[in-house]
N, C-alpha and C positions, 0 to 999 in steps of 0.2 A: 504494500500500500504506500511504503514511505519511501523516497528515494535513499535516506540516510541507513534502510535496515537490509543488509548485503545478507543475503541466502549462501549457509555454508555447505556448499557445494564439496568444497576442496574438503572440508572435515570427514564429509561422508566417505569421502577415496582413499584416506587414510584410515580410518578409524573404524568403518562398520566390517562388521563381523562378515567373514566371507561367507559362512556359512547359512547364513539367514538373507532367504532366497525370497521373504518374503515381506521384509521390512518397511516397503512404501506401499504397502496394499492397505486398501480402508480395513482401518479396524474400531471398536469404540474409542473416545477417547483416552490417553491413557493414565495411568494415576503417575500420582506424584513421586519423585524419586528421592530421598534424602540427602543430604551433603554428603560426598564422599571426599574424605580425604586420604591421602597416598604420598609416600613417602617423604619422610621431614628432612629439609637440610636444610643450604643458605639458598641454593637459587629457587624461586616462586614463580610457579606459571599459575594462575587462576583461569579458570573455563566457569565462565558464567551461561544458566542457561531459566527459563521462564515457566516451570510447569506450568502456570496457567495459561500458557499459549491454546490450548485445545479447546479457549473459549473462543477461539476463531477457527471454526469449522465451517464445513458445508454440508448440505443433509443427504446428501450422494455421493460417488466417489469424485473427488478430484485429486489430481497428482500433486498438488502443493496441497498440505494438512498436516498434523501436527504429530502422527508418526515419521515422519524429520528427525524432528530436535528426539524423538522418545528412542530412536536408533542408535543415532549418534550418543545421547547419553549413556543409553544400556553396554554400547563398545567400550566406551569412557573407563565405567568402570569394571571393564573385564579385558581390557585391552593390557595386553604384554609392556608394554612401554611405562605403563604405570601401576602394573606391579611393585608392592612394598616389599623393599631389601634392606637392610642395612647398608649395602655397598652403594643403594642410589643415592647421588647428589642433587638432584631434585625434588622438590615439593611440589608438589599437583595436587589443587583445589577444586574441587566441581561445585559450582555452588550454583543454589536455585536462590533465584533472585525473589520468587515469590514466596518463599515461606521464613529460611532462615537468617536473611540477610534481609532481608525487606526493605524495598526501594521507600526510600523518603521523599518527604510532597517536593519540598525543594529540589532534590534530584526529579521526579516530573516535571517540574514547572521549566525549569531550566532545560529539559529534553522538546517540549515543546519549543522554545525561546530559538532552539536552534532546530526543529524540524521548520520555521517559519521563516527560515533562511533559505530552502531547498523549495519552499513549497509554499502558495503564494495562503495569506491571512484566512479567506475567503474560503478557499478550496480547503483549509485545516476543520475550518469551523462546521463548514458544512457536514463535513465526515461524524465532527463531535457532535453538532445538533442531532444529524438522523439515528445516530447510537442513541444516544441517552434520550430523545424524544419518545425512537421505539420503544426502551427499556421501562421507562415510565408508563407508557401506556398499557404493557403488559401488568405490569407491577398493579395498575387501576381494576384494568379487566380480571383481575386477582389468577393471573396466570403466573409461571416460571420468571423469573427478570431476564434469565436469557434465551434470547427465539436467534431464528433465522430472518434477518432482514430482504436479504434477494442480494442479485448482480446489480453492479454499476456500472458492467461494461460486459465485453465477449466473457473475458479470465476473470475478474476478479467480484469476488464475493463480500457479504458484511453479514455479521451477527451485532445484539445488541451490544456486546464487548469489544466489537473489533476494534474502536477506536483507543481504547484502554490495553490493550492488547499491543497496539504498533508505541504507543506511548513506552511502557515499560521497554521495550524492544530495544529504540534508541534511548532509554536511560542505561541500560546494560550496555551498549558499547560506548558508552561515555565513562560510563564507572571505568569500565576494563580499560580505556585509554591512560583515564587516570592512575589507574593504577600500575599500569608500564611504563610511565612517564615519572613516576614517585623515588625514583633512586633505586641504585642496588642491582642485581639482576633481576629480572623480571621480566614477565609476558602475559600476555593475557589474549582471550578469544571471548567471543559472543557468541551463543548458539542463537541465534533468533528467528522470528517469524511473524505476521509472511514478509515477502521480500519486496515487491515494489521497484525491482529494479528496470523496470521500462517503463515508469510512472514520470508525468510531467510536470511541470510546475505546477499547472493548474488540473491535470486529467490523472486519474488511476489508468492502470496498464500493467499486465503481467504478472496477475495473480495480488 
């Protein structure tokens, strides 16, 4: 949806399990994963990633959905490279932004500040009015808060969350920027979603 949230394409090529033949196939959404952490030293990579991404779904199959990030995490922590040794020199943090590190308003507010850089005022708000308009109207009709709102276009979909959804997205790779820009060795990645990478200043495009 958002031009600033890069779909991790390249993590899937390293990191998913060769043997799970089936990992982009519609499945329910999936549940929450805990903070995994993996071997202590001085160098720190952090891998930040959004369980509640899967409140931006769609109610059929499509190929961008939130068994993505649920692949890539489940590699994360079964992946050889981050195996706990004693002999590793690395620290590898997986952390869900949505439960145990919990993005704060200010980190929002300021992910906005700068999704409003990429993407023009008008076209931000509209996206946030039709969420949260929908959302409330359910909320009246004394239905779920989260529905399926429809397409905006050929690719890309909206649920009542979506806009809350790409919000957290780019506050995760801002956090992770800061936090490889913070001294010492370090690195950091974003798993996010959706991607928004053929989105225009003013038009969604490409899921």
């Amino acid at each position: 949806m958002f031009y600033l949230l890069v779909l991790p394409f390249l993590l899937l090529v390293f990191f998913l399990d060769r043997n799970s033949t089936n990992a982009l196939s519609f499945q329910s959404p999936p549940s929450r994963i805990s903070i995994t952490t993996l071997a202590a030293s001085q160098r720190q990579h952090h891998i930040y990633y959004d369980s509640s991404n899967n409140l931006h779904r769609d109610i059929k199959y499509h190929p961008e959905q939130a068994l993505r990030i649920d692949a890539c995490v489940k590699a994360l922590q079964t992946c050889e490279l981050l195996a706990s040794s004693p002999s590793k020199t690395t620290k590898w943090n997986l952390i869900d932004a949505a439960s145990n590190e919990e993005l704060t308003e200010a980190e929002l507010t300021h992910a906005r500040d700068m999704v409003v850089l990429a993407h023009s005022e008008e076209y931000v708000s509209r996206i946030e009015r039709k969420c949260r308009d929908s959302k409330q109207r359910r909320i009246d009709d004394g239905k779920p808060p989260l529905g399926f709102i429809g397409y905006v276009d050929d690719d890309t979909y909206m649920t009542t969350e979506t806009y809350d959804v790409c919000l957290r997205a780019t506050a995760m790779w801002i956090r992770a920027v800061d936090h490889a820009l913070d001294g010492g060795q370090r690195t950091a990645f974003a798993l996010s979603r959706p991607p928004g990478h053929h989105a225009t200043r003013k038009l969604s495009n490409g899921f």
